[in-house]
N, C-alpha and C positions, 0 to 999 in steps of 0.2 A: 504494500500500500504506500509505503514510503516512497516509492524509485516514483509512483505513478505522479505524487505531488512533488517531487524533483524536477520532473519532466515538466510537468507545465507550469512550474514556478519557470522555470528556463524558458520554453517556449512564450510564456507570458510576458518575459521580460525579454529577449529578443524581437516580440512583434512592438513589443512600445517603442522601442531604442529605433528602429525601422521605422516607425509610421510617424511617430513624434514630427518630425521635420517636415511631411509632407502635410500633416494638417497644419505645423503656422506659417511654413513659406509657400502659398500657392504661387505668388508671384513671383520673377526673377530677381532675385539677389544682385544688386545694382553697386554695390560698395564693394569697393577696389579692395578692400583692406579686407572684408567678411569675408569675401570670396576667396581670398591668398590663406585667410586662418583656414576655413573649412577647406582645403586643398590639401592644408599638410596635416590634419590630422591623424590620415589612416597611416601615416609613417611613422607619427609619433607614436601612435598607440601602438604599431608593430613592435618599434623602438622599444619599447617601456614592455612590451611581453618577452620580447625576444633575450635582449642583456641578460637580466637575472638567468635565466634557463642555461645562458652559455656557458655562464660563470658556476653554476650550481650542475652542472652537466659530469662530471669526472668528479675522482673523487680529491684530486688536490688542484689547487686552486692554480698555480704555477701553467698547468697543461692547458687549462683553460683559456687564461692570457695567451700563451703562445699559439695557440689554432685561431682563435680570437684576432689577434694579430695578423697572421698568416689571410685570411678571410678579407680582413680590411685592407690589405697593400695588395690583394690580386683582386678585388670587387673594384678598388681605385685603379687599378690598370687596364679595367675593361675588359677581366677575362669571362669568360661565357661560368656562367653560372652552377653547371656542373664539376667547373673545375675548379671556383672557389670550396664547393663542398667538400667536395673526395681532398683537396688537396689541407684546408684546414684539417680535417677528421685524420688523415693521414699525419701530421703533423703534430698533432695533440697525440695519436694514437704514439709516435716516437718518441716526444718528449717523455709520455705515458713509462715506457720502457726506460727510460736515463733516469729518471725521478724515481 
């Protein structure tokens, strides 16, 4: 009975977070400035999920940084996104072994 009110406390609170916006802005959002904030939101919020999880991912912290690392200097060099992956994981994975 419990998962059933889990569930729709979740669903319930995912369709308001969704629909909230489309009931108060039917119109077009005309402010230079609202439009730039509500632009970068979903990175921040990616942002603010993602971090913790990287850092809290292994079990020393050390490994974490260095994949972490590894991730950021090949996403800023524009490499395809599979190889940020494998090459951070791989990378923590080796520290993993030195550490």
């Amino acid at each position: 009975m419990s998962v059933l009110i889990y569930i729709l406390v979740m669903a319930g609170s995912t369709y308001l977070i969704r629909m909230i916006p489309f009931t108060l802005f039917r119109k077009k959002i005309r402010s230079r400035f609202f439009r730039s904030v509500l632009y970068y939101i979903p990175y921040a919020v990616l942002s603010a999920m993602t971090f913790p999880a990287i850092f809290y991912s292994t079990e020393n912290v050390i490994t974490s940084v260095i994949g972490c690392v590894v991730a950021v200097v090949l996403a800023y060099l524009n490499q395809p996104l599979i190889v940020v992956a494998l090459s951070a994981s791989a990378a923590a994975l080796l520290a993993g072994l030195v550490f």
